[in-house]
C-alpha positions as CSV (number, residue, x, y, z in Angstrom):
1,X,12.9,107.4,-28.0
2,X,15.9,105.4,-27.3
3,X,19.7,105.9,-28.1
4,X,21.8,107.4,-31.0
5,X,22.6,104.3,-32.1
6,X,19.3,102.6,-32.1
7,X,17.7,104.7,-33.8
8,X,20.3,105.1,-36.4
9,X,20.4,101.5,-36.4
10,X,16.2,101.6,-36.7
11,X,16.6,103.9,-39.7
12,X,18.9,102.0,-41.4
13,X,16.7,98.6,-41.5
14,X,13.9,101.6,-42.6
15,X,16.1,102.2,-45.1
16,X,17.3,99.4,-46.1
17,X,14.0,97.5,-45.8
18,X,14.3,94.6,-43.3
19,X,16.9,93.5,-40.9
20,X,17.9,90.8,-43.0
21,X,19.7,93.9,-45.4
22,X,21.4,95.8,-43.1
23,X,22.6,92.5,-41.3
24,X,23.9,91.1,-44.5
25,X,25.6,94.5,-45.4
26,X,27.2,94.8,-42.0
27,X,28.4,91.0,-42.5
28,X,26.3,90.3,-38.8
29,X,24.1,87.6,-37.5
30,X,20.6,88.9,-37.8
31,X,20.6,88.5,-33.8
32,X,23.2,90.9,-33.4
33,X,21.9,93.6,-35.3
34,X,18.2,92.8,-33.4
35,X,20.1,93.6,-30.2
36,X,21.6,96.5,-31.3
37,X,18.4,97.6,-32.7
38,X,16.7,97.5,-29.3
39,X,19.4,98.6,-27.0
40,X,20.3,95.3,-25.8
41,X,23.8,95.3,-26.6
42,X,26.1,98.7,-28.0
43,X,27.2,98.0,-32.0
44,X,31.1,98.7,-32.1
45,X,31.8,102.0,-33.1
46,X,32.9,100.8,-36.8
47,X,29.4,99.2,-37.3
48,X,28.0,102.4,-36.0
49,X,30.0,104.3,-38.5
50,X,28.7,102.1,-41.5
51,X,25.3,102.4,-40.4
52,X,25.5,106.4,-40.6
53,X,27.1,106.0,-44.0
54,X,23.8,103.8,-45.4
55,X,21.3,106.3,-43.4
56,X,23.2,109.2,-45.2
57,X,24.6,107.8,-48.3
58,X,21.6,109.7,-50.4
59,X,22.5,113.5,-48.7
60,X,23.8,115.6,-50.7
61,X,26.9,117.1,-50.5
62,X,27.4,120.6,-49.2
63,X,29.6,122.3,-50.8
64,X,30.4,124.4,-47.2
65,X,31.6,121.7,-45.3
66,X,34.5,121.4,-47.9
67,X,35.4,125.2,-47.1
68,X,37.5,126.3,-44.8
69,X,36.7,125.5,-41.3
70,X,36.9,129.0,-40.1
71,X,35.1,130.9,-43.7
72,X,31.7,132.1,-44.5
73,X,32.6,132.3,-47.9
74,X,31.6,129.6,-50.0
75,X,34.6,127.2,-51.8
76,X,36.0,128.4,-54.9
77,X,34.8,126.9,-58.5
């Protein structure tokens, strides 16, 4: 199944569309990202963090999570 980050990283190029794109975006060697795609090295954390933003950059925002931590009620309009 393989580890957070690889298969973030393995959704990603899915998203994406080839390493080439996600290795260009992350400003990378397209070796590096091939070893963090199959677990051969850990990305640093900030590449992880940009990789979650490209995997999630089309989910819509919920209008909870900008509630109040501790409410049930939804935000104000």
């Amino acid at each position: 199944m393989g580890s957070v980050f690889t298969q973030s990283f393995h959704l990603a190029v899915t998203r994406l569309g080839n390493v080439d794109a996600l290795a260009q975006l992350l400003g990378v060697e397209v070796r590096t990202v091939h070893d963090w795609l199959y677990g051969s090295q850990t990305p640093p954390f900030k590449y992880f963090l940009r990789v979650i933003d490209i995997i999630t950059s089309d989910v819509p925002e919920d209008p909870y999570i900008r509630a109040a931590p501790d409410s049930d009620e939804p935000p104000r309009k």
